[in-house]
C-alpha positions in Angstrom: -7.8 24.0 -23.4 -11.3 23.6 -21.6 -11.4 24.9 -17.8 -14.2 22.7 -16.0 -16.1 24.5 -13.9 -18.1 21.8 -10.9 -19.7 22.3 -7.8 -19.6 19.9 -4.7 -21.0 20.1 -1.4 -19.7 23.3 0.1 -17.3 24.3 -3.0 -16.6 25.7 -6.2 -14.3 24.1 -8.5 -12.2 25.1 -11.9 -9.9 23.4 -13.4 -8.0 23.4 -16.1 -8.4 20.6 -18.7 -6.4 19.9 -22.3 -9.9 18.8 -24.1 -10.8 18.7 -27.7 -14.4 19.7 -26.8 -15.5 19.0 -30.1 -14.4 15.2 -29.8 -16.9 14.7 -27.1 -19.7 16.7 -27.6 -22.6 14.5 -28.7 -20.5 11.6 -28.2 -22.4 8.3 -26.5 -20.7 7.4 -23.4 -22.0 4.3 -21.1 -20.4 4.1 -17.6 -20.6 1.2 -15.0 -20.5 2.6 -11.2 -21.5 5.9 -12.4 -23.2 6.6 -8.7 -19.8 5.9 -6.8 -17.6 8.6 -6.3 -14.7 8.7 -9.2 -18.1 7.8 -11.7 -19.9 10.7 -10.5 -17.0 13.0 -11.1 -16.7 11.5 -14.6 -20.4 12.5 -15.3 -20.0 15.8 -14.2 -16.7 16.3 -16.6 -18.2 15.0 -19.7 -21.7 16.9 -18.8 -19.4 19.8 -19.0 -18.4 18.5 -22.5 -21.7 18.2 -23.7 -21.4 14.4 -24.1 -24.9 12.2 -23.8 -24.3 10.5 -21.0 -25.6 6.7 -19.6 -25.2 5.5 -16.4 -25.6 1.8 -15.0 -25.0 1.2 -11.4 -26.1 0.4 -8.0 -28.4 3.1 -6.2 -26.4 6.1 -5.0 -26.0 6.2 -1.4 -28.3 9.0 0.4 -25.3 11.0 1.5 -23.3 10.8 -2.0 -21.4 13.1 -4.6 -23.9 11.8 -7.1 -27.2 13.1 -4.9 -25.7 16.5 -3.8 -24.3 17.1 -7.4 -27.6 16.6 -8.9 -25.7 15.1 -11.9 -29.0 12.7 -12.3 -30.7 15.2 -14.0 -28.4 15.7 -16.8 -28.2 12.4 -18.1 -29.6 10.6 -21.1 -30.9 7.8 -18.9 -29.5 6.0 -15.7 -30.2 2.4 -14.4 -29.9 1.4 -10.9 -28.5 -2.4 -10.9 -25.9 -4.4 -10.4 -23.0 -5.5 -12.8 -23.9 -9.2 -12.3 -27.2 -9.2 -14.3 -25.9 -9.4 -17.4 -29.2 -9.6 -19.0 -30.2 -6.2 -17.9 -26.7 -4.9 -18.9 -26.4 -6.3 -22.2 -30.1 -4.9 -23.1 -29.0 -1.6 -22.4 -26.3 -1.7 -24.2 -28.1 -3.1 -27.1 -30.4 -0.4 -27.2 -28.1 2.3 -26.0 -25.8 1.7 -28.8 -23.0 3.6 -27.2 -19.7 4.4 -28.7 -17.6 4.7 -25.7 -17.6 3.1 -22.5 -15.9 3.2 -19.0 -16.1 0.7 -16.7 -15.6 1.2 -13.0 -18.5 -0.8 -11.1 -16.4 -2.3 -8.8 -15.9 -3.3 -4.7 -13.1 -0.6 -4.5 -12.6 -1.4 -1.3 -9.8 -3.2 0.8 -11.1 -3.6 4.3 -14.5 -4.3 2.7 -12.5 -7.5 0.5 -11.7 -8.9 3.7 -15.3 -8.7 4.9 -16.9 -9.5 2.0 -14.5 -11.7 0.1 -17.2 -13.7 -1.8 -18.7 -10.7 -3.1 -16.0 -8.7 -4.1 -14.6 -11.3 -5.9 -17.6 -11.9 -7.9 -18.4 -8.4 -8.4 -14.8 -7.2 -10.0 -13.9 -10.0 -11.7 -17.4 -11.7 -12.8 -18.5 -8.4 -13.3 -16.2 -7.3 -15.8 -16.5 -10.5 -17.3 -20.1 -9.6 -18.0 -19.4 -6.3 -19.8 -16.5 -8.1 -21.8 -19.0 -10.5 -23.2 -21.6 -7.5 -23.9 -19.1 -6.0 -26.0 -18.9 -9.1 -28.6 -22.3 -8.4 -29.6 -22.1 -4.7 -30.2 -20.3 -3.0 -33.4 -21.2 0.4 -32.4 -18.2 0.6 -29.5 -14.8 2.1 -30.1 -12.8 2.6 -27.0 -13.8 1.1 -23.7 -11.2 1.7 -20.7 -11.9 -0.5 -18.1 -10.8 0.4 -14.4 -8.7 -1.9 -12.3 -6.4 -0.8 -9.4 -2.4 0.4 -8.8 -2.5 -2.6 -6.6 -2.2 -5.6 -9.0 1.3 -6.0 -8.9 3.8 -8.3 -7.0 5.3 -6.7 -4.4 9.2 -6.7 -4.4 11.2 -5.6 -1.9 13.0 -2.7 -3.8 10.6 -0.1 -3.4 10.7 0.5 -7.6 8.2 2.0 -9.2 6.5 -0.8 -10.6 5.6 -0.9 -14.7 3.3 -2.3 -16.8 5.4 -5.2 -17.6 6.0 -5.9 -14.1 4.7 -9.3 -12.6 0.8 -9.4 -11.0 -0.5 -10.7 -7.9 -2.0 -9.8 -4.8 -2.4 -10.6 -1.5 -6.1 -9.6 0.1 -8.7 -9.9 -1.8 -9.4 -6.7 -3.2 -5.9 -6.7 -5.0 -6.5 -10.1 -6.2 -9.6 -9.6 -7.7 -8.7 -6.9 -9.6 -5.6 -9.2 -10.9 -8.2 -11.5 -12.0 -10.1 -9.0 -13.9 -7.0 -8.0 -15.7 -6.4 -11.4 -17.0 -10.0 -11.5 -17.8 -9.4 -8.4 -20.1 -6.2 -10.3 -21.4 -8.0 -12.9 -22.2 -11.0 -11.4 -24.1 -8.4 -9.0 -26.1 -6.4 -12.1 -27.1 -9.1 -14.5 -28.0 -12.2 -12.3 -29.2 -11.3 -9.0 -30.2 -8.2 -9.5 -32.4 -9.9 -8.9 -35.7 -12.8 -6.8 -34.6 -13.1 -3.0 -34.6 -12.1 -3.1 -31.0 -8.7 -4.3 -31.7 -6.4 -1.9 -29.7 -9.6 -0.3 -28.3 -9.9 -2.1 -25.0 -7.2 -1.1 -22.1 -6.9 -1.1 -18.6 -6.2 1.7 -16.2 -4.3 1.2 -12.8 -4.8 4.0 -10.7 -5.5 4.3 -7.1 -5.2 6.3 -3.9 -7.2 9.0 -5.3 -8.4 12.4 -3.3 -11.1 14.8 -4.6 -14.4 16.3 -3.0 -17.0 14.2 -2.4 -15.5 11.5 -1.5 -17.5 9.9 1.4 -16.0 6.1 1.0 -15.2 4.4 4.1 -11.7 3.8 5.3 -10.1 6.5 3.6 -7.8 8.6 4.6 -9.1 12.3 4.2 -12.8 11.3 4.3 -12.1 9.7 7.8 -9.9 12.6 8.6 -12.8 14.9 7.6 -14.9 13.1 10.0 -12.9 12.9 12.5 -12.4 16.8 12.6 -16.3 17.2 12.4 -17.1 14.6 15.3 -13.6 15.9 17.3 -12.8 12.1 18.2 -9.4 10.0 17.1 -8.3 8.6 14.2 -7.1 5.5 13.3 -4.7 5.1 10.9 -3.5 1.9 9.8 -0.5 2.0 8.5 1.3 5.4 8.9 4.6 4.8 7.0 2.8 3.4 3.8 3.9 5.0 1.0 1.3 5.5 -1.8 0.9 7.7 -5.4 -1.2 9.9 -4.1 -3.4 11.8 -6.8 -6.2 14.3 -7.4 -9.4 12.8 -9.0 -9.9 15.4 -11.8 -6.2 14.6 -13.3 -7.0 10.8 -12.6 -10.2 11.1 -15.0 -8.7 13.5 -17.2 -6.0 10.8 -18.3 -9.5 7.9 -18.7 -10.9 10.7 -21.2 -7.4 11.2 -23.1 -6.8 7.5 -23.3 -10.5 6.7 -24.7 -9.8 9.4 -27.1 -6.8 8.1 -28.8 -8.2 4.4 -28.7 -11.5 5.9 -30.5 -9.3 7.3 -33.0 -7.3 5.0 -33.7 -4.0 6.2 -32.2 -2.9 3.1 -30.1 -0.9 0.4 -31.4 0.3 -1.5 -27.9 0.8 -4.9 -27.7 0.2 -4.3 -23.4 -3.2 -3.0 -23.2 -2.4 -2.2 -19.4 -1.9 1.8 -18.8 -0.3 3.1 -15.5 -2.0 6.6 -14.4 0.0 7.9 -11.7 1.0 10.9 -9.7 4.5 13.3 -10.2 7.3 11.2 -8.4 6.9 13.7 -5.6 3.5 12.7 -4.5 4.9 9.3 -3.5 4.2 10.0 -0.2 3.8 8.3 3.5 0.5 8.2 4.9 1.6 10.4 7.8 3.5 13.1 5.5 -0.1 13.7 4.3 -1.1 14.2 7.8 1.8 16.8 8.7 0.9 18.9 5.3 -2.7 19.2 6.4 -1.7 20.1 10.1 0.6 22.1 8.7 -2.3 23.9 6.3 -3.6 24.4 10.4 -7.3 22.4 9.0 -6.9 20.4 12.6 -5.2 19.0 15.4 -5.0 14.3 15.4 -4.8 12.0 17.5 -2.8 8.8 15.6 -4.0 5.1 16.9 -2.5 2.7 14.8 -4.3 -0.8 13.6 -2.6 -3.4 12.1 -5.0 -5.7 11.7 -5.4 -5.7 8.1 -2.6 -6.2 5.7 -1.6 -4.0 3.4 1.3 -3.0 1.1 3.8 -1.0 2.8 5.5 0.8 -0.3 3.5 1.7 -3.6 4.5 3.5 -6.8 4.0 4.0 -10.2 6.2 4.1 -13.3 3.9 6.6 -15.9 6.6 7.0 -18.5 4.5 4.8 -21.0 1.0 7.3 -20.7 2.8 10.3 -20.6 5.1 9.2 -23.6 2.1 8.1 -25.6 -1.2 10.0 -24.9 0.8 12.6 -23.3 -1.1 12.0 -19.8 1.6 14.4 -17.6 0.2 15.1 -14.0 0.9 18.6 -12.8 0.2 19.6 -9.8 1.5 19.0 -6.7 -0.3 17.2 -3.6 -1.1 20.7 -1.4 -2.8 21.6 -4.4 -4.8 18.9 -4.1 -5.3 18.7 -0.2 -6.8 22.5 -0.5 -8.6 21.4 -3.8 -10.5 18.1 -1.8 -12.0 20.9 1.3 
């Protein structure tokens, strides 16, 4: 056991993580969107395993996790650029050489897909489609986990928990772009990396609805109730009585580290590259549960508007049996813990 021990803005962190530090110390990781907020938090766990870290991503934003970490100064080298110049990206790789990659340059956003469908489209599907060609080139890789979303699938009207082997598809565009770079992935393992030493080294994460420190994304549902408490005005939630897997980052990225672990060793034989990283059933919650624990933990007093102009799904949740049967990825904690954990 390793206890990881982070600062960010305002707060002290430990947590306990189930790490071979050995495994990653000296290890070469590269790591698209390493700036944003889930690939900040990623540096700063595997700077705490003494891993030699490269970053490639668009510029940080001035207020960031990645700026007020100062997580910059412990990497091996970090370029500012985006995931559509595959030139740029496959010389770095090239000379980088690295043996593990995660990729998570992305749009993340759903509002932002319906403002900017053009560009999210091209950024997380074309994008990924750019790292999955710099990876036929490169025989020093052995496990690259590649970030999509818990929003690919279909949506049924059973409220199940929805599998690996469940149907895709998605409605806005942020959901279906992230569909199209799963079959992207498909495609590449299928046709390209079969008899290469990345067979059964390339997956897919679906993971979403994530809360942590740091966070300063727009349109999401503790950063904008952080600001609303610091500006005193209302809130506007959109959909109160969604239900999402609601999840702590640390646990998110500790299950990305496990998963590239077993694939660098060797350890996974699945025919479904796809892995579902999810919550304990009990953090399946409604959007405005969230809101009565925290008003409950007496942080502040809201003001609910609704909007409905943006569609969304209304019920979301995540069958994990497959990553905690295999790589033994078992979330722990409950979502309090990680209300008091994200202030």
């Amino acid at each position: 056991m390793q206890i990881l021990k982070a600062n960010y803005p305002g707060k002290r962190i430990n947590y306990l993580i189930n790490f071979n530090k050995k495994f990653w110390e000296g290890k070469k990781v590269f790591i698209t969107g390493h700036t944003g907020f889930k690939g900040s938090w990623l540096c700063i766990i595997l700077n705490n395993l003494k891993a030699k870290i490269y970053g490639f991503s668009l510029k940080p934003k001035k207020i960031s996790l990645f700026n007020q970490s100062k997580i910059s100064k412990n990497l091996s080298s970090s370029t500012f650029a985006d995931i559509s110049n595959i030139k740029l990206l496959k010389k770095k790789i090239k000379i980088i050489k690295p043996e593990i990659i995660f990729h998570l340059a992305a749009q993340p956003l759903v509002i932002d897909s319906y403002k900017n469908p053009l560009e999210t489209f091209q950024t997380n599907i074309i994008g990924t489609v750019n790292l999955l060609e710099c990876l036929r080139d490169i025989n020093s890789i052995k496990s690259v986990v590649i970030i999509t979303t818990d929003k690919v699938y279909k949506i049924n009207k059973k409220n199940k928990s929805y599998s690996e082997l469940d149907e895709l598809g998605g409605h806005d565009p942020y959901s279906s772009s992230k569909v199209g770079a799963e079959i992207a992935v498909n495609s590449y393992v299928k046709s390209f990396f079969q008899k290469t030493n990345l067979k059964n080294r390339i997956s897919t994460v679906r993971a979403g609805n994530v809360v942590g420190g740091g966070d300063y994304s727009e349109n999401r549902l503790l950063p904008d109730i952080i600001k609303s408490i610091n500006s005193n005005s209302k809130l506007t939630i959109r959909n109160p009585n969604s239900i999402r897997p609601w999840q702590h980052v640390i646990e998110l990225l500790v299950g990305y580290l496990i998963l590239a672990e077993y694939q660098f060793k060797g350890k996974i034989h699945e025919k479904n590259s796809a892995w579902n990283f999810g919550p304990k059933k009990s953090n399946s919650k409604k959007v405005i549960d969230i809101i009565k624990i925290m008003q409950k933990l007496n942080f502040f007093n809201l003001v609910i508007k609704k909007n409905k102009k943006y569609k969304e799904t209304e019920v979301l949740k995540l069958n994990s049996n497959k990553s905690i049967k295999k790589i033994k990825m078992a979330p722990k904690n409950d979502f309090t813990i990680h209300i008091k954990r994200s202030f």
